[in-house]
C-alpha positions as CSV (number, residue, x, y, z in Angstrom):
1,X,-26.6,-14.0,18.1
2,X,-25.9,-11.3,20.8
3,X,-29.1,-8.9,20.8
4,X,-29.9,-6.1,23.7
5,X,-34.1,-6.1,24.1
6,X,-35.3,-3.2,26.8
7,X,-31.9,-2.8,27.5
8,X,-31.2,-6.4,28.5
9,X,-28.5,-8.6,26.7
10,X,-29.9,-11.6,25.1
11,X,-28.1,-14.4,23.6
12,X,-29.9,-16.7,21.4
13,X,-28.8,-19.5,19.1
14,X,-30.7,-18.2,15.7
15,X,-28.5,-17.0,13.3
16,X,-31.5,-15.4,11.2
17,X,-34.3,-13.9,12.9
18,X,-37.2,-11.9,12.6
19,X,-39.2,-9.2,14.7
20,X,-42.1,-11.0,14.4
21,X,-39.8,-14.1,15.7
22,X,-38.4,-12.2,18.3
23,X,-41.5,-11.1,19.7
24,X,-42.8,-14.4,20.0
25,X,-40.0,-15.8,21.7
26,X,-39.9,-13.3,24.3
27,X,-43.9,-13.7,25.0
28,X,-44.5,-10.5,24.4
29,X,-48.2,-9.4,25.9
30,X,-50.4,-8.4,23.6
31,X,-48.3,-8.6,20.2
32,X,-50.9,-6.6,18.4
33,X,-50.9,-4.2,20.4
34,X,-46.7,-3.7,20.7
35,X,-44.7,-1.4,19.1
36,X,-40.9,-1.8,18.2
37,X,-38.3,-0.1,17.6
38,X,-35.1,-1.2,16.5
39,X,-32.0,0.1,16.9
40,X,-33.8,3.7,17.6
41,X,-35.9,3.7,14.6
42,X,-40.0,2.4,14.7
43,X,-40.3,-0.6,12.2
44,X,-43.8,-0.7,10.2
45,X,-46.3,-3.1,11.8
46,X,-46.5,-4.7,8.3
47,X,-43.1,-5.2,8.0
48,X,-42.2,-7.4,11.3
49,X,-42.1,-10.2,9.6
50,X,-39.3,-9.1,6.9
51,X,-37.3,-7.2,8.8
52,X,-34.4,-9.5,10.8
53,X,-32.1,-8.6,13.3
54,X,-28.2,-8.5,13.4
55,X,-25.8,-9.1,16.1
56,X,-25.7,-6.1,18.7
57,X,-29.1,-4.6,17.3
58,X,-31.2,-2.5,20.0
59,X,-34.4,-3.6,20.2
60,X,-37.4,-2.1,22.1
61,X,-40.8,-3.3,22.6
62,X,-43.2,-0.1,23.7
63,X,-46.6,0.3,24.6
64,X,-48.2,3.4,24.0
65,X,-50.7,4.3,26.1
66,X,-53.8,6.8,25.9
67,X,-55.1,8.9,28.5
68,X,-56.6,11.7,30.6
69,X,-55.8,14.4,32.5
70,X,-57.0,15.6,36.3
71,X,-57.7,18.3,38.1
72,X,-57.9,18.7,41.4
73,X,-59.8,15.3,41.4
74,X,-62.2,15.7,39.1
75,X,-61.4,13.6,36.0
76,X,-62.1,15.4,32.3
């Protein structure tokens, strides 16, 4: 099956496979912590496990990170 994942193609030899799936075999850092999207919609947390891929699906793996804001050197 023919997949793009952060905008890289990515062949694999699954016919039927998961998020879940798919994040582990791409090693994905901190899988608890990942968020995907697939094919430009987020897919529930609960629901990686259910929800399999197609040939050609767009799949992105974000992180979304917290923080601050500076001024002039003086962090708030």
């Amino acid at each position: 099956m023919k997949l793009v994942v952060n905008g890289k193609t990515q062949n694999t030899e699954e016919n039927s496979l998961s998020v879940m799936e798919l994040i582990k075999m791409n090693n994905v850092k901190m899988p608890d912590m990942v968020t995907v999207r697939l094919n430009k919609k987020f897919v529930d947390k609960s629901k990686y496990s259910e929800t399999y891929l197609s040939e050609n699906d767009k799949i992105d793996f974000l992180y979304f990170m917290g923080g601050g804001s500076r001024k002039k050197g003086i962090a708030v």
